[in-house]
Every structure is written in structure tokens, then in C-alpha cells.
C-alpha positions, 0 to 999 in steps of 0.5 A: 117884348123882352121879358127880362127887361120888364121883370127888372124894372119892375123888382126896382120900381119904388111903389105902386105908382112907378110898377103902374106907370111901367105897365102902362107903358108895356101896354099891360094893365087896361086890357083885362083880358090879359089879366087872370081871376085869382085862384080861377075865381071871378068873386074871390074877395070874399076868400082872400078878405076872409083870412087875416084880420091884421097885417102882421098875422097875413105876412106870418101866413107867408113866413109860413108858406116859406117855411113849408116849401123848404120842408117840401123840398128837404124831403125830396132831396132825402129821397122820400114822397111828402105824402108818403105818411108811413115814411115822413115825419107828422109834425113840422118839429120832426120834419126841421130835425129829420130833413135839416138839422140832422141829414147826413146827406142834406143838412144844413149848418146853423149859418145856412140855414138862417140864410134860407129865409130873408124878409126886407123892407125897401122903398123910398122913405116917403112921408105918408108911405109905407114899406114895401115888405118882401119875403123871399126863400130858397124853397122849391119854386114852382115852374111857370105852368104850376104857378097858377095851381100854387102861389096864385091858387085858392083852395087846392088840395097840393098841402092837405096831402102832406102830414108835415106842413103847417098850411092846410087850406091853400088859402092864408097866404092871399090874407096879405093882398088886403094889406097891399096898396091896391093889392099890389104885388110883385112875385117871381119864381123859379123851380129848384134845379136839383130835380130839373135833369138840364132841362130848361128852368125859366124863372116866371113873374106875375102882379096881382092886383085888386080890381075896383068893381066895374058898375056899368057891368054890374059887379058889386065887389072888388076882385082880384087878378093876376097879370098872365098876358101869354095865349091870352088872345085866344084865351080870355082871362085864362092864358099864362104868366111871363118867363123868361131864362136867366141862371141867376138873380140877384133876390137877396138882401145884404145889409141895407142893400136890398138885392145883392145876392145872386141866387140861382132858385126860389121864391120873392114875393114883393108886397107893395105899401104894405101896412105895417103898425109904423113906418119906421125901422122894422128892426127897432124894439116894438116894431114889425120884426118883433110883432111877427116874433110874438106871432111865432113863438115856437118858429120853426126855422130862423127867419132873417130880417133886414131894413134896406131903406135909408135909415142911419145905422152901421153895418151889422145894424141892418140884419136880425135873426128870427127865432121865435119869442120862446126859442129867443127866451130859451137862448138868452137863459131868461126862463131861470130867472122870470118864470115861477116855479115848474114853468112851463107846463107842458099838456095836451087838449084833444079835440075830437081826433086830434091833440094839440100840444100845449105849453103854458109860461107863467112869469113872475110878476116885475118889480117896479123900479122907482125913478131917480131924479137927477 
């Protein structure tokens, strides 16, 4: 089987139906043998439908996770150990501004660093269909053998060790699967070569999917799996996920076109169908973009977005940037005119032996504006 071949096939398939059909085809969705527990865990529905109640706050949890691999890896090209506490920064402002902003080594101008995040929908514009919504950054990446103790993980302790990172309990980021139609979702990843030496860096690819229960065998619950076909012969339900060896792929939009940009590292996470509030422009006023902004107020890095579906529009009209709703009102110089005065405050609430930072925004209240009629 050449892997390659069947990992593009799957980054254009349109929808659920066309990746099923494909691995139907390849012999790779009935045999359940080939297809691994998430998170090693036979009933995990109840962790991954325990997380996020709504589907802008699950995708937020992996704008995060994208957000703390790039961190991860900034602070190992500074030199240091991200769970060396006496030397890394404490909080994830700190470590934006020691490993990014400010690097003398490192650093990352205003441009790249909008550019190490990319969020896009695509798909074929269907009536009753939604998106699909993918997430890719230039984060570490992960190596085919660690992928099942990261991405596809559930409840491991490679965050709780790092002071900086806004994930702790290595299980948010599944909160989307519940969001996807049959929790389809496509993922590839490739570690970055900057600490590799030469040695051979294989991108490696997985599906997960969620498993209806099987009443003949007695399960009451729906479960989820991953696809990891390598040495499952020998090892049911247990074996590793395809890899195959290629410099570079094209993961990153441009404009309305949704895979462009070679890039030679890094994570996609493509999430199939995945129910948006609407199925229109997820750029336009009120809609996803915009939800997820709400969500993050204070982001800690630019986030890019881009509509790659067949919507009208021209150039220019297809990409935006994410900063967060607070850094947006800061950059646009509206705090001086809509917030009251000696807004905002700035407190601090302890909680047993933490202190969360605190900032209350209070607006003057908007004055009607009559109608004109014409």
C-alpha cells in the first residue's frame, strides 16, 4: 500500500461519505483490529463528551493546543527545558514575549508570527452540510511513535510538567470529536526538523472515528478509535499509525485555496462536518471567526483565518486575523470612547494557593439611533 497516495486522498476528500468510501477501498475501516482505543481507553465517551458543551468552545480548546506547541517548541530552540520551572517563564504572556516577541535568536517578526496558525473551512458548499474546519500550526509535531501519547492521548501528564502552557489535563482537545460528523477526523504530523540531526522524519497520519455500540457483544456506549493498521496482526487494537517520508506538504491555505503552502513541519487537524452555529462564511460578522474571538479575549498569539469554500468575494477577502476581542478593541483605539471612566480594572482573586488575574471592562451604555424613513 503506498501510504502517500492514500493520505492525499484523504486531505481532498470532501466529506465523511468520500474518506469512508476511500477506506473501504483500501480495506481499512471494517477490520476493527486495525483500529485503536483513543487514548488506549476502551469506554472513553465518557471523557471526550465530558468536555465542551458547544462547538466553538471544543475547536477554542485546539487553538489552544496549537498555541502551546508553538510555545513548546520556541522554548527548545531558546536553549531551555520547558519543565525547567526555575528558568521558563510562568505564565503564556511571558513565555509569547521571552520565546517570540523579544528572541534575539528566535524571534518572530509581526508577519510570521500571524502566519504560524492557520484555521480554514472547506468542503463542497452542500445544502444541509456543513464545513469541515481545519487547524493546522507550525508547532513541534510529533514523531509517528509519540503521536499515540500526545494528539490521540487522553489524560497524560506531558502538559502538567510545563509552567507556561494553557492545557493541563491532556484532555480538551478531544471535545471536538463530538462536533464531528461520526467524529471524523483526519490528522497528520511531522516533527520539526530543527532537532532531528538528519535522521529520518516521517510525517505519520491516523482517522478517528466514532464507534456506534455493537449490541450483539453487549457494549452500551459509543467509543472512539483511531485508525493504526502497522503490526496490528500481531497486536490487536494496539499496533501504529501510517507514516510515510516526503520533505513537504502542501497544509496551508492562501486565499480561498485551501492547500497551497508547502510546509515542511507540523500539525493539520482536519474536523469533518463539524457544526458551526451556521453554514455560511465563517469570515462574515457574527459568525465563527467572530465566536471563537469572544471565546478568546486576551489570545495569546494571532490566530489566521481563512474561507476556502466557493463563496463570492475577491482577494484579500478571504483571510483575517485573530487577536482576540480585548487585543481588537485595544488596536482599533475604541476603549477611549466606549468604556466609563477608570475602566478597565485591573484585580486579582485567589483561590487557595493560586491568583487569577482579573480584568473588568465597564461600556457606556450606546445610544439609540433613531430611524430615518426615506
Amino acid at each position: 500500500m503506498d501510504n502517500f497516495k492514500l493520505f492525499n486522498r484523504l486531505l481532498y476528500s470532501q466529506n465523511v461519505k468520500e474518506l469512508t468510501d476511500i477506506l473501504k477501498k483500501y480495506n481499512l475501516w471494517d477490520n476493527e483490529s486495525i483500529w485503536r482505543f483513543y487514548g488506549d481507553v476502551d469506554n472513553n465517551v465518557g471523557q471526550v463528551h465530558g468536555q465542551q458543551s458547544q462547538p466553538v468552545k471544543a475547536f477554542v480548546e485546539k487553538i489552544t493546543n496549537s498555541i502551546d506547541a508553538l510555545l513548546v517548541l520556541m522554548c527548545l530552540k531558546n536553549g531551555l527545558d520547558p519543565t525547567d520551572w526555575d528558568n521558563v517563564p510562568r505564565t503564556v504572556s511571558e513565555a509569547v514575549e521571552k520565546f517570540i516577541t523579544k528572541s534575539k535568536k528566535h524571534g518572530l517578526s509581526l508577519t510570521e508570527i500571524e502566519r504560524q496558525i492557520y484555521v480554514f473551512a472547506e468542503g463542497k458548499i452542500e445544502k444541509g452540510k456543513f464545513p469541515n474546519l481545519c487547524i493546522y500550526d507550525n508547532g513541534e509535531g510529533q514523531t509517528p511513535e509519540a503521536l499515540p501519547e500526545t494528539i490521540v492521548s487522553l489524560g497524560k501528564s506531558n502538559k502538567k510538567k510545563i509552567p507556561f502552557l494553557q492545557g493541563q489535563y491532556n484532555m480538551g482537545g478531544s471535545g471536538v470529536s463530538k462536533f464531528c460528523k461520526d467524529g471524523i477526523q483526519l490528522i497528520v504530523t511531522k516533527k520539526n526538523p530543527y532537532f532531528l540531526n538528519g535522521k529520518d522524519n516521517p510525517w505519520s497520519f491516523t482517522i478517528i472515528r466514532r464507534n456506534k455500540p455493537n449490541y450483539e457483544k453487549r457494549e452500551r456506549n459509543p467509543y472512539y478509535t483511531y485508525l493504526a493498521p502497522v503490526d496490528a496482526e500481531n497486536n490487536p487494537r494496539k499496533g501504529k499509525v501510517l507514516s510515510f517520508l516526503k520533505d513537504e506538504l502542501p497544509l496551508i491555505p492562501k486565499q480561498n485555496n485551501a492547500y497551497k503552502i508547502n510546509t515542511k513541519s507540523g500539525t493539520l487537524i482536519k474536523c469533518y462536518e463539524y457544526e458551526t452555529k451556521r453554514r455560511s462564511n465563517i469570515l462574515l460578522a457574527g459568525e465563527f471567526l467572530n465566536n471563537v474571538e469572544t471565546m478568546m479575549p486576551d489570545c495569546a498569539l494571532p490566530v489566521r483565518f481563512a474561507e476556502c469554500r466557493e463563496f463570492g468575494g475577491k482577494e484579500g477577502s478571504y483571510e483575517n486575523t485573530m487577536v482576540g476581542l480585548i487585543k481588537r478593541l485595544d488596536r482599533s483605539g475604541v476603549y477611549k470612547d466606549t468604556l466609563e471612566e477608570g475602566f478597565p480594572v485591573h484585580r486579582r482573586i485567589e483561590i487557595g494557593e493560586d491568583k487569577l488575574p482579573l480584568t473588568i471592562y465597564a461600556f457606556k451604555r450606546q445610544k439609540k439611533v433613531k430611524s430615518q424613513s426615506v
